[in-house]
N, C-alpha and C positions, 0 to 999 in steps of 0.2 A: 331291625331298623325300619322306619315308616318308609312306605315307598315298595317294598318289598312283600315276596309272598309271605301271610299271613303267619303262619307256622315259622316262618326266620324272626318277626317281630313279636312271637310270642315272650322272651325273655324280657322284653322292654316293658308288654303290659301287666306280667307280672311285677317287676319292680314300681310301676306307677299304681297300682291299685295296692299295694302295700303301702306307699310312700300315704296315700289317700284313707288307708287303713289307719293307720297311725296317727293322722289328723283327726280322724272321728273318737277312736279310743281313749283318746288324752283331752278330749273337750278344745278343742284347736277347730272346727266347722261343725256347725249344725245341721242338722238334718230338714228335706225343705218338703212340705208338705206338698207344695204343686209346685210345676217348673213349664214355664213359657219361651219357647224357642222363637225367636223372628226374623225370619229373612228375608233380606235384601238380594233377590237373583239378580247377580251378574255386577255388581255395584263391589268395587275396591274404592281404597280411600279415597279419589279425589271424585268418585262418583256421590260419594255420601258429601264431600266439600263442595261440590257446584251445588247439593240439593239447599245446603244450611249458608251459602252465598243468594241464593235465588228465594229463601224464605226470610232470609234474617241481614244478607247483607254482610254479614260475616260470619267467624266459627264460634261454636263452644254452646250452643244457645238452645240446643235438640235436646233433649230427656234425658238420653243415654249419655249424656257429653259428661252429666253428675254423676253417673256411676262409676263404683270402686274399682271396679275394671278394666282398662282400656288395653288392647295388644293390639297385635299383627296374628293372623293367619296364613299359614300355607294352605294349600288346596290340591296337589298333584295328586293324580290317580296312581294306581296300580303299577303301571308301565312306564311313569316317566321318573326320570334322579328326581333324587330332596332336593329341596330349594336351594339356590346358591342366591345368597345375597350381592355377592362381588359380581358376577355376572350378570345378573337381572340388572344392575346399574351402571353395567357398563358397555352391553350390547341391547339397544331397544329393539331390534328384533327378536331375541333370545326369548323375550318374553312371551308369546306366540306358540312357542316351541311348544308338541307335548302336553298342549293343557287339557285340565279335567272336563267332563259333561256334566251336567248337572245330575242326572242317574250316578255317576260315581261318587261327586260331591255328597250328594244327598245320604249316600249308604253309607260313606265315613262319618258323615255327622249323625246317622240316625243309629250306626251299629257299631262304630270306631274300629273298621275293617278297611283297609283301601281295597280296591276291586277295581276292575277296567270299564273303560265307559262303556256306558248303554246299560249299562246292570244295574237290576232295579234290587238292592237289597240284599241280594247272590255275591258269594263272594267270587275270587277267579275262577277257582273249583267246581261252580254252576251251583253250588248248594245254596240253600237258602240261610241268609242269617238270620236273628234275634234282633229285632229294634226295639229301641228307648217306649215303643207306644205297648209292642209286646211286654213286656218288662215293666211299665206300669201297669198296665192291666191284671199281670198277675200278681201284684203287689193289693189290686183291690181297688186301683184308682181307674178313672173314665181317662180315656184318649179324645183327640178328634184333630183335625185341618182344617186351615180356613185360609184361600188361597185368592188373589184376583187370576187366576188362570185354571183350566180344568181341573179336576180333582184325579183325574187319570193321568195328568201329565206328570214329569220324574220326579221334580221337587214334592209333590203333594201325595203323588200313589208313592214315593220310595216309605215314608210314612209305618205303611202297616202291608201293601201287596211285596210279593217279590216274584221275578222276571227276568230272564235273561235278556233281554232287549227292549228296552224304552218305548220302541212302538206297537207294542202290542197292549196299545190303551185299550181294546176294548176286556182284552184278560185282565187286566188293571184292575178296571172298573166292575168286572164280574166280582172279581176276589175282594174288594172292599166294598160291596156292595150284600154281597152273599155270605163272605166267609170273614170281615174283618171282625175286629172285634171295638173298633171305635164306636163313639154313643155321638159325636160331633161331624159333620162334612158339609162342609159349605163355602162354595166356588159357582162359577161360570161352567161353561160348555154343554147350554142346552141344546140337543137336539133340532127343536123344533121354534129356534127364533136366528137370525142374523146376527154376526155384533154389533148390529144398530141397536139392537134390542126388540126390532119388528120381526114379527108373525113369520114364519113362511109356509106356503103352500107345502101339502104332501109329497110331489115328488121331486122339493126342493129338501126335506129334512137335513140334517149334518148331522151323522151319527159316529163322527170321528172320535170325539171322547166319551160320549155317552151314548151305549148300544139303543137300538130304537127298543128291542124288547128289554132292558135292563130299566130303563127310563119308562115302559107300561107298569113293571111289573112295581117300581119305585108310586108310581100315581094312582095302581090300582090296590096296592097294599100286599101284594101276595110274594114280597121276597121271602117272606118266612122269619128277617129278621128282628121284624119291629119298629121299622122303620115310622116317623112320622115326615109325610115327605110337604115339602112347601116349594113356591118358584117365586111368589109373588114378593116385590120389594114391601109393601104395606105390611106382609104379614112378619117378615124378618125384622122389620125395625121397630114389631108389636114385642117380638122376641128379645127383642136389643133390650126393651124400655122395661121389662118384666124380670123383677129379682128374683121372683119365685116360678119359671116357666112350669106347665104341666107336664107336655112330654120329656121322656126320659131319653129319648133318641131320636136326631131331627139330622134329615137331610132338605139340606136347603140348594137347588137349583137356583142361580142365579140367570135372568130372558139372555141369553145373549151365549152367542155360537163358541167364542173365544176366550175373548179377555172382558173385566169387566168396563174397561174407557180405551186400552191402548187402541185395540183394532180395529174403531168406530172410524166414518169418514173423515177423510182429513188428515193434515200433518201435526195443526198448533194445537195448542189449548182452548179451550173452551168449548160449548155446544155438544154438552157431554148424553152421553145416553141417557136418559131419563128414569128406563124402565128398570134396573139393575140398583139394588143398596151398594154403599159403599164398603171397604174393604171396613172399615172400621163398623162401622153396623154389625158385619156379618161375625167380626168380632165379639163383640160383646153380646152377639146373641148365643153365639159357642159358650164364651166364660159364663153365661147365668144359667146354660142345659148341666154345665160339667159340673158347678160349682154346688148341684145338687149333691154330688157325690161326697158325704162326709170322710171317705178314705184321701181325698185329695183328687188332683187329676194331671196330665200334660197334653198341652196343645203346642201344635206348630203354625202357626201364621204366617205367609208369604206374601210379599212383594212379588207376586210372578214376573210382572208386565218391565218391569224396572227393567230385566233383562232382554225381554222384546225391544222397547224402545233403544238399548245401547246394540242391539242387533242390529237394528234398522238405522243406529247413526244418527236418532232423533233426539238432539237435547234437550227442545220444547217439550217432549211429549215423557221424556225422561224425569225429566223436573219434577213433571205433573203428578205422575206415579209415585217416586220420592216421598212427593210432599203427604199424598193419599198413606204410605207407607208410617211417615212421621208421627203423625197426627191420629195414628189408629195406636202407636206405642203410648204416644201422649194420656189419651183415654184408659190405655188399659191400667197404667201409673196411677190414675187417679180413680179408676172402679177397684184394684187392689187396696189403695190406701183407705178410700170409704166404707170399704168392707172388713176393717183390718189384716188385710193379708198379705201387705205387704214381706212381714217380717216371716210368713211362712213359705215363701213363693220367688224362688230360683228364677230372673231375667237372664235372658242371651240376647242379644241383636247381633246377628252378625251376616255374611253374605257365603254364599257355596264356591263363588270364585267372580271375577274381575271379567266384563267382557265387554269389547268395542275400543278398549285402548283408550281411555282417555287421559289426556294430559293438554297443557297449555297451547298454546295459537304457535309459539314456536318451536312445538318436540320436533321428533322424528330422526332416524338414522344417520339422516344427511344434514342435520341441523348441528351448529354451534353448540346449545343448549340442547341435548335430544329425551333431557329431563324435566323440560321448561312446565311449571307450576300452573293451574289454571287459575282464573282471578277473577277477583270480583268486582261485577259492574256496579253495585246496588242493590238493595233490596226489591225484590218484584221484576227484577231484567235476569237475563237470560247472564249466566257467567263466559268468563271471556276463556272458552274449553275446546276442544277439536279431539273425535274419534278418529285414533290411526287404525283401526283392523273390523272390521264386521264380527269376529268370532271372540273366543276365549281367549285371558294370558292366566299366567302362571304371577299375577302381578299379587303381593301382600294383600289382603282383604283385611276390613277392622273384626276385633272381637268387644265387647263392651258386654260386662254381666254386674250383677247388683242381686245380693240376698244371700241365703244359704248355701253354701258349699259353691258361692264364689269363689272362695277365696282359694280354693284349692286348683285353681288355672296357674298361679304363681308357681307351683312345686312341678310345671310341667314344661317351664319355659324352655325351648332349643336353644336359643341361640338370640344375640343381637343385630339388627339389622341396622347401622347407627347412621346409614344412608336415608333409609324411611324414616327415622328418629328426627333427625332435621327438616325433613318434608313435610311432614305430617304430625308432627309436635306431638310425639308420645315417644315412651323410653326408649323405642325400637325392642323392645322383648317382642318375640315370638311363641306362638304354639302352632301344636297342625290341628287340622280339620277332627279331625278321629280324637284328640281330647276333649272335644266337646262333648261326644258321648260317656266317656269316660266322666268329667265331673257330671254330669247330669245324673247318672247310673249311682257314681260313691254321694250323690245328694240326696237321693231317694231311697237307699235300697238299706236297707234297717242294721 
């Protein structure tokens, strides 16, 4: 059973990689050359609804809204019960209860193992697991990240490092730096800029996610890997524009300490950092390094910041992110289809878990409605939403997939949630976090 240690929920992934066995055999899913994973940190459904209220004014109108796939996800760790649908909607504290870290999240979607938070990839046992980036790799296909938040932090090192604790970014970053085997990384957290994007003095550095000597040895060429390293926006959005790039391996530093817009001055929108490309840039400059690779390839893309902003309780700055989020899938939609690869190439969008509580102007425990729906002001206004919690819930996340061995999320559904079903205008089917890897794995793996 999910939720449980690893060796008790062995009998259940044998039956689902059978069940996915038997769909491939009989010509029932096809096999996907490349598989693009995207996440939304910290964003459940009504996070992903204030984004497509606040661009569009209403729903249905974002990329992924067309895709063949729409569900619910769980997200609990290691440690906490399966998801109870009757409870999550009838105690809005409950939701709170026990929820995942993005370290845990990340290592059930990238190795389909639950494990306890903080653990980068390990499962409870402290061993290390096999990730979706491992696993292409030795199928002969290029890996890589492309994050607006460090490359060391959980969502983006859970990737290819593994760790028993989440803040040992600078081990992270040694290991995927020195010993990964990705050909793509490109995120924020330079050492040697603020996240304004400006310069700082030497004995101002920030070597929190990128060691000072990991970051020489990245500028001066001497990791030994092969790296071609870049920081500059010009030279990344040369990469973006370039179908045929020459390097075979590019680490791109983005100027700036943190994130690439959330942690700039200020609360609202606007008067963004200048010095820093945008996530979708850094995008498309990963998809034309990997796309080199005739074996195929998988990348992970994140929305880091999404979750910063619902951390800090900021809708303006949440939106903002969102939309950077939207609009980088948008692109990648239409450099697939330009290229014809569409029809070989497995999408996911989905989120590692829900944070900040969002719901309408009248939730909350003590409220009449403590379910109350957020709404829309307009296109281009701020939706009518209010965060009940700073931290994580255990609340449904959307899943949305399109292409190859989609279809095989359907043969893994739990259960209905006919609560979210009415809220959130999809069937209420569910999966967990840990099928993700699973179809991604029976999409690729011959």
């Amino acid at each position: 059973m999910r939720g449980m240690h690893p060796r008790r929920a062995m009998g259940r992934v044998v039956f689902l990689l059978a069940v996915l066995t038997t769909f491939t055999v009989f010509g029932w899913g096809a096999s996907a050359k490349n598989v693009i994973l995207l996440i939304a940190d910290g964003a459940g459904f009504n996070a992903f609804h204030c984004s497509s209220y606040f661009e569009y004014g209403q729903l249905g109108k974002q990329p992924y809204d067309a895709f063949a796939v729409r569900l619910g996800c769980t997200t609990n760790p290691f440690e906490a019960p399966l998801y109870d649908p009757a409870k999550s909607w009838s105690d809005f504290k409950s939701q709170r209860s026990k929820a995942t870290d993005s370290a845990a999240a990340a290592t059930a979607l990238y190795t389909g193992v639950k494990t306890e938070n903080k653990r980068i990839s390990t499962g409870p046992d402290k061993k290390p697991l096999t990730t979706i980036a491992e696993i292409a790799h030795g199928l002969g296909k290029s890996a890589g990240i492309v994050s607006s938040v460090p490359f060391s932090h959980a969502t983006p090192g859970a990737v290819f490092a593994h760790n028993e604790d989440r803040k040992n970014t600078d081990q992270i970053a040694e290991e995927i730096v020195y010993r990964s085997s990705l050909a793509v990384v490109f995120s924020p957290g330079h050492p040697r800029y603020d996240s304004n994007g400006k310069k700082l003095p030497h004995d101002k550095w920030k070597d929190s996610y990128c060691p000072e000597e990991v970051y020489q040895a990245l500028v001066e060429g001497t990791t030994g890997r092969g790296w071609t390293f870049m920081d500059s926006k010009r030279a990344m959005e040369a990469l973006a524009a370039d179908p045929r790039p020459e390097p075979n391996r590019v680490f791109g530093l983005a100027k700036s300490a943190s994130t690439l817009q959330y942690d700039r001055e200020g609360k609202k929108q606007g008067r963004l950092n200048g010095n820093v490309p945008t996530l979708e840039t850094m995008s498309l400059a990963a998809l034309n390094v990997l796309n080199k690779d005739e074996d195929g390839f998988f990348l992970m893309i994140e929305g880091g910041a999404v979750d910063w902003a619902n951390h800090g309780n900021n809708l303006d700055r949440m939106v903002e992110e969102f939309a950077d989020f939207n609009k980088t899938i948008a692109s990648i939609m239409n450099w697939l289809d330009q290229r014809g690869l569409t029809r070989d190439t497995l999408v996911i969008v989905t989120s590692d878990h829900e944070c900040g509580q969002i719901w309408g102007p009248d939730a909350g425990e003590k409220s009449k409605t403590p379910f109350d729906l957020p709404k829309s002001r307009g296109k281009g206004k701020l939706p009518d939403a209010k965060h009940y919690a700073t931290g994580h819930t255990n609340v449904l996340v959307p899943l949305y997939a399109t292409g190859p061995g989609s279809e095989f999320f359907h043969a893994l559904v739990d259960g209905v949630d006919t609560h979210a079903a009415r809220a959130w205008q999809f069937s209420g089917q569910y999966v967990d976090n840990t099928d993700v890897f699973t179809v991604m794995k029976a999409a690729i793996v011959p």
